[in-house]
C-alpha positions in Angstrom: 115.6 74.8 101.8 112.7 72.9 103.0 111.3 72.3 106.8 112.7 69.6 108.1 110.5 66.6 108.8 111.5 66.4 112.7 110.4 69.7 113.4 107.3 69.2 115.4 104.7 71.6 116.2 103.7 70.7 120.0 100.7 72.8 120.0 99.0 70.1 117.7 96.7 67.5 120.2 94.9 66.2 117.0 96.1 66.6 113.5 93.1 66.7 110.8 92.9 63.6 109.7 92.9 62.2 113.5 89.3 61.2 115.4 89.6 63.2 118.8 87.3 62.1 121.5 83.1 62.4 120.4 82.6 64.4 123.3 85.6 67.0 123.3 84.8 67.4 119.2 81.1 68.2 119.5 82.4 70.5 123.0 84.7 72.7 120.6 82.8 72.9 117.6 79.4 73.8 119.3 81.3 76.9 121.2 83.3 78.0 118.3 79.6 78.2 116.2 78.4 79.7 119.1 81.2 82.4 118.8 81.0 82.8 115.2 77.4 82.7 114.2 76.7 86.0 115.6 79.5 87.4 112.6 77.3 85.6 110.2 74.0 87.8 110.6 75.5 90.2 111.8 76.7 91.5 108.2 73.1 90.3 107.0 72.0 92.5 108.9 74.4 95.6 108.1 73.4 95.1 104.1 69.8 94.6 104.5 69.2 97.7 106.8 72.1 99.8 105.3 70.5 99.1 101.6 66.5 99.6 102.6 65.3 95.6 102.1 63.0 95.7 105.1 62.9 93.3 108.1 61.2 90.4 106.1 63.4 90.3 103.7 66.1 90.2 106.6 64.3 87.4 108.4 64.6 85.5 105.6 68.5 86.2 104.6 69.4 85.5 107.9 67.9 82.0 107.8 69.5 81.2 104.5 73.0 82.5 105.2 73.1 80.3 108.6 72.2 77.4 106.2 74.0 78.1 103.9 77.5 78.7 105.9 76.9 75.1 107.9 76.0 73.3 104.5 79.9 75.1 103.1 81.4 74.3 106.2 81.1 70.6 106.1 81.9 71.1 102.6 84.7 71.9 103.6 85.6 69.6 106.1 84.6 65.9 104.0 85.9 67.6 100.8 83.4 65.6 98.0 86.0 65.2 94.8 87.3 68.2 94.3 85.0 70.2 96.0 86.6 71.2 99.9 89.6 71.6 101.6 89.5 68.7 103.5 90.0 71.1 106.9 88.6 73.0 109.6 87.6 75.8 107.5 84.5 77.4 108.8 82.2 79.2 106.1 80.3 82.5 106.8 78.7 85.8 105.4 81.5 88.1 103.2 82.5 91.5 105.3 84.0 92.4 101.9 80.8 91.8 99.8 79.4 94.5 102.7 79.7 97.8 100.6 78.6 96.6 96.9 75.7 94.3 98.3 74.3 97.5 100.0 74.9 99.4 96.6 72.8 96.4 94.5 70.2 96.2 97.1 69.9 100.2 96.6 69.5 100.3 93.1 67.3 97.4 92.3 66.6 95.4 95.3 67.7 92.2 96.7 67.0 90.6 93.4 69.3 92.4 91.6 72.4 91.6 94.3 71.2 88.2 94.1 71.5 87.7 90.1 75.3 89.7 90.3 76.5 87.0 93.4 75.1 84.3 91.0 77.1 85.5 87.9 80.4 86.2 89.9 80.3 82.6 91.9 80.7 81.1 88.3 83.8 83.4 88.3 85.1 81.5 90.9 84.9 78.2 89.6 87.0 79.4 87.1 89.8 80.7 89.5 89.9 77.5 91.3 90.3 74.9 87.9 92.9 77.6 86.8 94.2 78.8 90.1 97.6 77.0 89.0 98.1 80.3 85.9 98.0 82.6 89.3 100.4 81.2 91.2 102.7 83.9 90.8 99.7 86.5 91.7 98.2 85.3 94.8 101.7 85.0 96.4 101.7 84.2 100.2 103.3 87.9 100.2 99.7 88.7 98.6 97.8 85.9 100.8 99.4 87.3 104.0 98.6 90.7 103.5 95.3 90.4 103.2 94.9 88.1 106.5 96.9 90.5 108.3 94.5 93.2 107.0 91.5 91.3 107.9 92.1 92.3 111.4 92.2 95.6 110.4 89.1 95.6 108.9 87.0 93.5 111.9 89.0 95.6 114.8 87.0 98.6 114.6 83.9 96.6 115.0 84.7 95.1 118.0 86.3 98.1 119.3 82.6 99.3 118.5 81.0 97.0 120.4 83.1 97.4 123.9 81.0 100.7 123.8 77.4 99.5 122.5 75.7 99.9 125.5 72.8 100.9 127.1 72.4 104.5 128.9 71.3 103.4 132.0 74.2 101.2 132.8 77.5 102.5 134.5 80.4 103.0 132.4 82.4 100.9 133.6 79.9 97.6 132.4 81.5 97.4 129.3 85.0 97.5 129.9 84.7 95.4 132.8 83.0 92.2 130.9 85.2 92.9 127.8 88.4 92.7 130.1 87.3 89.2 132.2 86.5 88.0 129.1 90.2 88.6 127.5 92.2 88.2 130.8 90.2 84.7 131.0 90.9 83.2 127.5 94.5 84.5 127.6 95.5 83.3 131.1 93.8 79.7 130.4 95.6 79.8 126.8 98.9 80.3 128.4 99.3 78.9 131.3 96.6 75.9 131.5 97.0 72.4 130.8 96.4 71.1 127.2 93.2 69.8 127.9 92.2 72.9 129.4 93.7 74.9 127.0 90.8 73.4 124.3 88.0 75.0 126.3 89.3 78.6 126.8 86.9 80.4 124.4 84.1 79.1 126.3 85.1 79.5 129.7 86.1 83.0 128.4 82.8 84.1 127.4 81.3 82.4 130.1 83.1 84.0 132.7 82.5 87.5 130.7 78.9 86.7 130.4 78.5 86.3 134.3 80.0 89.6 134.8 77.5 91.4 132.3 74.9 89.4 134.0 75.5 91.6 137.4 75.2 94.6 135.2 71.9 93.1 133.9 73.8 93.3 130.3 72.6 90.0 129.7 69.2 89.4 127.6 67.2 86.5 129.3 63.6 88.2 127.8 64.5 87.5 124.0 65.8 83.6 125.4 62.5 83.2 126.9 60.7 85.2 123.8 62.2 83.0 120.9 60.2 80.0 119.7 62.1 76.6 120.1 61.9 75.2 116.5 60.6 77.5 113.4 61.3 78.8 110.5 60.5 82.7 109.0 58.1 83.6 106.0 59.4 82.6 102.6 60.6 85.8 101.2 62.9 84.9 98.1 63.5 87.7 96.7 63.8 86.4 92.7 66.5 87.2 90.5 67.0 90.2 88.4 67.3 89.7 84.4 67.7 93.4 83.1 70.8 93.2 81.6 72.2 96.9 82.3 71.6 97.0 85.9 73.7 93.6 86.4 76.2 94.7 83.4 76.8 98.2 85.7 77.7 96.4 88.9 79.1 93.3 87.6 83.1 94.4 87.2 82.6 95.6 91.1 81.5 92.4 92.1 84.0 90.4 89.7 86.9 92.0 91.5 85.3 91.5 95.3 85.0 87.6 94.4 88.9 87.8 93.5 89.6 89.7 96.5 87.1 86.7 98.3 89.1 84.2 96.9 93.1 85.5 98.1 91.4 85.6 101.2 90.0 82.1 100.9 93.8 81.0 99.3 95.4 82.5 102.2 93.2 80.6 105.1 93.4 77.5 103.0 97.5 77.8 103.5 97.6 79.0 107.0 95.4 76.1 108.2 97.1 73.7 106.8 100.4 74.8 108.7 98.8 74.6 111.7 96.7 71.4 111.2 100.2 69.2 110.9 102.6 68.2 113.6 105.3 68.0 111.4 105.5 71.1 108.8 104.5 70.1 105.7 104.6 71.4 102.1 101.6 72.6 101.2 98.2 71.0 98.7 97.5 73.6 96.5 95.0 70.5 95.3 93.5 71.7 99.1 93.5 75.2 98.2 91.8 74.6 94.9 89.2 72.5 96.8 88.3 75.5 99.5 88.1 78.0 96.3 85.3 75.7 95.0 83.3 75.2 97.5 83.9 79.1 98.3 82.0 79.1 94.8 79.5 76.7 95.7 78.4 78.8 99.1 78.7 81.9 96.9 76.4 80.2 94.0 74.1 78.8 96.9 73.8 82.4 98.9 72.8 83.8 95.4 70.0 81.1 94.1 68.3 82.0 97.9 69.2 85.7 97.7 71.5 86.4 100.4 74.6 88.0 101.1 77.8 85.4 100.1 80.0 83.1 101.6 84.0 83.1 102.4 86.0 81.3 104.6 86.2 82.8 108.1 90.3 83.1 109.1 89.1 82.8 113.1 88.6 78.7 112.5 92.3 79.1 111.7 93.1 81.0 115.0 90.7 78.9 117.0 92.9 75.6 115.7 96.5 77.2 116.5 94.9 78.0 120.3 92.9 75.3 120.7 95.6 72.5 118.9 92.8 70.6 117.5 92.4 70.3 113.3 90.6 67.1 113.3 88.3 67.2 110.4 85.3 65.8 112.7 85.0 69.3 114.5 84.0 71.1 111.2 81.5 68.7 110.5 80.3 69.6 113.8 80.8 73.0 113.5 78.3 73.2 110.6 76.0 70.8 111.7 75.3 73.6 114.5 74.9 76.0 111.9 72.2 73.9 110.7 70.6 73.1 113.5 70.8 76.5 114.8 69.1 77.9 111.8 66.1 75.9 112.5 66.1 76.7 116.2 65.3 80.2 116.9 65.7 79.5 121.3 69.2 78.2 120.2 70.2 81.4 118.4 68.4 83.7 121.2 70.9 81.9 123.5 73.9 83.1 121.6 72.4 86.9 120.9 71.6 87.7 124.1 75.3 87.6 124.7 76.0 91.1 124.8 78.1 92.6 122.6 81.1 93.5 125.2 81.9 89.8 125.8 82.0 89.1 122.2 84.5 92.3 121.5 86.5 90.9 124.0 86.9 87.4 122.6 87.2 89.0 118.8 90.4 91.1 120.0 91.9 87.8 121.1 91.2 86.2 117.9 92.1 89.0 115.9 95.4 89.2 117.8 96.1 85.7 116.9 95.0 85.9 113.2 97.3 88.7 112.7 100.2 86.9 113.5 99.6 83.9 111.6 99.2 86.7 108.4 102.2 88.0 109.5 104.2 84.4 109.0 102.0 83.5 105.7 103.6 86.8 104.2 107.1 85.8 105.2 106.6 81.3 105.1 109.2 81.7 101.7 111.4 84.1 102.8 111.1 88.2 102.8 113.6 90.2 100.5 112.9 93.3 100.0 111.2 93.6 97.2 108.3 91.2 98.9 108.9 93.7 102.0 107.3 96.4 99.6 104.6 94.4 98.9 103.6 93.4 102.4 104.4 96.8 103.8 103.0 99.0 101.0 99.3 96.8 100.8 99.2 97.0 104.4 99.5 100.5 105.2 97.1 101.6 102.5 94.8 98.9 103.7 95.2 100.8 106.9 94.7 104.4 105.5 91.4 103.3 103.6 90.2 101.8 106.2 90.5 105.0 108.7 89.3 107.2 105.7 92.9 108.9 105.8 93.7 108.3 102.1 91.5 111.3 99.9 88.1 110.1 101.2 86.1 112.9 98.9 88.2 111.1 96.0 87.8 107.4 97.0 84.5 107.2 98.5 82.1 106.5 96.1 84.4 105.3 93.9 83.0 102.2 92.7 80.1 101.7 95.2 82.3 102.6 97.6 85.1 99.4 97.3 88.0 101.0 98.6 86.5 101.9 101.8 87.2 98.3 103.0 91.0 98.0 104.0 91.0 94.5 102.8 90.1 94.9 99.5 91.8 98.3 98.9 95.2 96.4 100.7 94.3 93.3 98.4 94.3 95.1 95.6 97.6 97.3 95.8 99.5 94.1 96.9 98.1 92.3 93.6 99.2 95.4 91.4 102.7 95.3 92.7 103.3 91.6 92.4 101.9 92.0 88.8 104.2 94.4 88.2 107.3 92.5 89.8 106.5 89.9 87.6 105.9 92.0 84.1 109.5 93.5 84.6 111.1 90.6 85.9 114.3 89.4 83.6 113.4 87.3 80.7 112.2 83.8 80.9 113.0 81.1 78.3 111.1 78.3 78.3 111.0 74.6 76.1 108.0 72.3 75.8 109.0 68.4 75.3 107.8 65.2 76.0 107.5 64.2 79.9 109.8 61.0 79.4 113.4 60.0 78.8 113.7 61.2 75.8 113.5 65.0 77.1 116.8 65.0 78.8 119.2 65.7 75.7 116.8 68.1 75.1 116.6 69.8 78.8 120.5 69.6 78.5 120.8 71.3 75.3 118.4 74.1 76.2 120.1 74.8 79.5 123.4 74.5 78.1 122.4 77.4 75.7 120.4 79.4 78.3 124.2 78.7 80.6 126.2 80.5 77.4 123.5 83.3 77.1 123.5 84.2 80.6 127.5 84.1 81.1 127.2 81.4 83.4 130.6 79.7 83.9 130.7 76.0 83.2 130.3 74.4 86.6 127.3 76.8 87.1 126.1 75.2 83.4 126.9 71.6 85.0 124.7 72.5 88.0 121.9 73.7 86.0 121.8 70.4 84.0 122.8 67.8 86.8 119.3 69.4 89.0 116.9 69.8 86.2 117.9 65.9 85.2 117.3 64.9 88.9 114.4 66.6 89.1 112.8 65.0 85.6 113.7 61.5 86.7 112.5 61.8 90.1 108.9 63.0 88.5 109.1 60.1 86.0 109.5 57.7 88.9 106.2 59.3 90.7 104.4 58.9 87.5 106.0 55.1 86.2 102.7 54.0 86.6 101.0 56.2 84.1 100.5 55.5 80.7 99.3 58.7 79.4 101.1 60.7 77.0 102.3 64.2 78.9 103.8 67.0 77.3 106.4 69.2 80.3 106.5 72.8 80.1 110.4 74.0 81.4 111.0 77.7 82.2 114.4 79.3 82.8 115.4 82.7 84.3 118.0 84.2 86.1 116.8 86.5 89.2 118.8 87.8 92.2 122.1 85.9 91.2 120.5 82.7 90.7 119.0 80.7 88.2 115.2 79.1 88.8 114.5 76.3 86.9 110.5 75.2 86.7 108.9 72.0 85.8 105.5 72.2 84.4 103.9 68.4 84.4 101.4 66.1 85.0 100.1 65.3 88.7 101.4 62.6 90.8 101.0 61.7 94.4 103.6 62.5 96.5 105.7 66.0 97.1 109.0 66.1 96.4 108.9 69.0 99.1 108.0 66.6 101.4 110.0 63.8 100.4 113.3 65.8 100.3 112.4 66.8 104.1 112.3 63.1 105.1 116.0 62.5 103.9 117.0 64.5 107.4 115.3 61.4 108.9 117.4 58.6 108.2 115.2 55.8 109.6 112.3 57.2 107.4 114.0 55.9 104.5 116.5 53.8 105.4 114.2 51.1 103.5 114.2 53.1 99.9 117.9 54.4 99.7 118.2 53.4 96.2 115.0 55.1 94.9 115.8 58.1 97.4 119.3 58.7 95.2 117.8 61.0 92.8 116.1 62.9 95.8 119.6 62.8 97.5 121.6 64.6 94.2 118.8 67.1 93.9 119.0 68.3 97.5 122.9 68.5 96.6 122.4 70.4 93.3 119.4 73.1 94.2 119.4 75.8 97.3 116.1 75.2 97.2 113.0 73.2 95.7 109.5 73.5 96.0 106.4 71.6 95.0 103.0 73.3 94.1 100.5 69.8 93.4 97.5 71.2 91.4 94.8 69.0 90.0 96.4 67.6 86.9 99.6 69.4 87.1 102.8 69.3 89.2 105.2 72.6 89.4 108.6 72.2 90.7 110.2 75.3 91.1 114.5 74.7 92.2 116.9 77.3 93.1 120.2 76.6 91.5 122.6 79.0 92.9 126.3 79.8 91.2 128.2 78.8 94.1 126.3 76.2 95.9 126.9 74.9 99.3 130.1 73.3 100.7 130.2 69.2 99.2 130.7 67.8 102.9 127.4 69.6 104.1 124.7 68.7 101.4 126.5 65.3 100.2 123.4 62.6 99.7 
């Protein structure tokens, strides 16, 4: 039903909000920004060369976007109100903004991309204050399909840089440095010590980049070229007010910013599952927060006309193989960001890398990421219905992606979207769910007051939904008995509350069982959570008596969980028509 509280993740040295060490923090966040930066400009680069903008303009959007993503990152990490996650979720240029930034650069300049990335991060703001009405859209069967498909869409590019080298050098340079760079990080990552184990992606690329350096792959003259502290011409590139060219591209954008922002839902969830020792349920209030200040990079990349922000899924994989979440390395994280965008040696350092070492260290990552997509798409269970979606969005995510699906069809169609396995993936996964849902049996629902007086009222309506559905009567008794429990343990969060609420209660049968949910006001605690600690008797040995409502509920449902919003509380319970044997689920 739930995970229970005693499971323990071992892999976990420092949990998010724990203070690791000064000197091992600022160690792992200043070689994962070393690792990542190179992602950030690297898709500057693609649009501004791909869409004609000229290398001033570049100079420029480069310096910006590194800003920019170490501002968002730390964001992230400190979470101001409801703005952040409140984890190590590193910020950084949009591969999926790629194709229709080129396309809005092309027909009117940076300006114009610039003005549509301002109008669609408002669109954003709105997904996260209403992300609650699309909780049956971006499912993690949705979430996990488009990480899983996010190493589809980077592969390639690393696979294209094991063989970006120069004609002079053997053949074998590449490979080589790629393959001491993998065989490094893995072996440390498996078989090393923990504290070892935290400095595997350096020691990785290190040991790759000494390789390279025999070959001469390595780039000392642009170290000793680059200036130590500067900053490039202002070239702001203005916004674009003419109403046609932004109303044209606008819908393309609209829908890449919804695609952005699954992608953003799903590394808001998988790092939270990997930031706790103990599993817990998750904060959508978390998820809501990373969605925001995914709006606030996105509104910020626009104002200084650059390409957008999203969060980058590899700070997930870098915390599941490095087991430290603690909050204090994204602030670190982005302060290098910062610091590196003012530091032009500092950033010569990093790009002189060549590109094998870096492919070599993405195919680990990747490898990594894909797995945890893998377990996001099946964290509630797979039937097969949610097989469908996951399999269906992923192999046509795969097909556009290699071009195999009607390219003189899907090309150019619009500004060339599909062309990026992500999005196309994203998208088919989104139209099934939607469709699941608009022929999914019929659900009755009841609006009362959230207090006492509601429960004749609950009982009533369920009673008749019982009769209507040919439920028998201890099925009806069920029904009532967890939907009561459920009301009076929210009422107990909430005692303190004076506020008139009103609860939303929908009903509907699906796959022989009946699921009951609570719409409500927000509280503190999740239920999910709390019913988890009742496997841990000396947890609440203390508050047996106000556990007995938790106790019956656990008794009555097959299964409950808790989705905390800003401002509202859903409790979805599983009431199946035989339930499980008395002696094993007795509180």
């Amino acid at each position: 039903m739930t995970p229970n509280i005693t499971e323990r993740r071992s892999g976990v040295r420092f949990e998010a909000d724990e203070k690791p060490p000064i000197l091992l923090a600022t160690g792992l966040g200043l070689q994962i920004a070393l690792l990542t930066i190179g992602g950030v400009i690297l898709t500057v680069a693609i649009v501004s060369r791909a869409g004609g903008a000229g290398e001033a303009y570049l100079s420029w959007a480069v310096f910006a976007a590194v800003a920019i993503s170490g501002a968002t990152t730390i964001l992230q990490a400190v979470r101001i109100g409801r703005i952040g996650a409140g984890y190590v979720l590193m910020m950084g240029t949009s591969g999926t903004f790629i194709a229709v930034c080129i396309t809005a650069i092309a027909q009117g300049g940076p300006a114009l991309m610039a003005t549509l990335i301002i109008v669609s991060s408002l669109f954003q703001f709105v997904l996260s204050s209403r992300l609650s009405l699309l909780r049956r859209i971006l499912t993690p069967a949705v979430s996990g399909t488009v990480i899983m498909l996010i190493s589809v869409t980077v592969m390639p590019i690393a696979y294209d840089m094991l063989k970006n080298l120069p004609d002079d050098l053997p053949i074998t340079a590449g490979p080589l440095t790629a393959l001491t760079t993998i065989l490094v990080t893995v072996g440390i990552a498996l078989k090393a010590t923990s504290s070892l184990r935290l400095w595997a992606p350096i020691i990785g690329v290190a040991a790759g980049s000494i390789v390279s350096s025999y070959f001469g792959l390595y780039d000392t003259a642009r170290v000793a070229a680059a200036s130590w502290i500067g900053l490039p011409a202002f070239n702001w590139p203005g916004i674009n007010l003419e109403f046609g060219s932004v109303l044209g591209l606008l819908p393309a954008f609209m829908f890449v910013t919804l695609v952005g922002a699954v992608e953003t839902v799903g590394d808001s969830i998988a790092i939270q599952r990997v930031s706790w020792r103990r599993p817990r349920a998750v904060d959508y209030r978390a998820v809501q927060g990373a969605v925001a200040a995914d709006g606030v990079g996105n509104l910020l990349s626009g104002i200084m006309g650059t390409v957008p922000n999203t969060t980058y899924s590899t700070s997930v994989a870098m915390t599941e193989l490095t087991g430290v979440a603690s909050r204090r390395v994204g602030i670190i994280i982005g302060i290098t960001f910062l610091g590196i965008a003012f530091l032009p040696k500092a950033l010569a350092v990093f790009l002189a890398i060549p590109d094998s070492v870096i492919a070599g260290f993405l195919i680990v990552l990747l490898s990594m990421l894909f797995i945890i997509g893998i377990k996001q798409a099946v964290q509630d269970g797979i039937d097969y219905r949610k097989g469908l979606v996951v399999g269906i969005g992923f192999w046509v995510g795969v097909g556009f992606q290699n071009d195999a699906i009607y390219p003189e069809f899907f090309s150019d169609f619009a500004g060339g979207l599909l062309q990026n396995g992500m999005t196309a993936g994203g998208l088919v996964a989104i139209i099934m769910t939607l469709f699941l849902e608009m022929t999914a049996s019929r659900r009755f629902r009841l609006e009362a007051d959230f207090n006492l007086s509601a429960l004749p009222i609950i009982r009533s309506f369920l009673e008749a939904f019982a009769s209507r559905n040919a439920c028998d009567q201890e099925m009806a008794d069920r029904l009532v008995a967890a939907s009561e429990e459920t009301l009076l343990t929210l009422l107990q969060r909430d005692e303190e509350e004076h506020e008139q609420r009103r609860l939303l209660l929908v009903v509907h049968k699906e796959d022989g069982e009946v699921v009951i949910e609570f719409v409500a006001a927000a509280g503190e605690g999740n239920l999910q959570d709390r019913i988890s600690l009742l496997g841990n008797e000396s947890a609440v040995e203390d508050t047996a008596e106000k556990e007995i409502s938790l106790r019956l509920l656990r008794h009555y449902a097959s299964s409950v969980h808790h989705q905390q919003y800003h401002d509202t509380d859903i409790v979805t319970i599983r009431v199946e028509a035989h339930g499980p044997e008395a002696e094993a689920s007795s509180p």
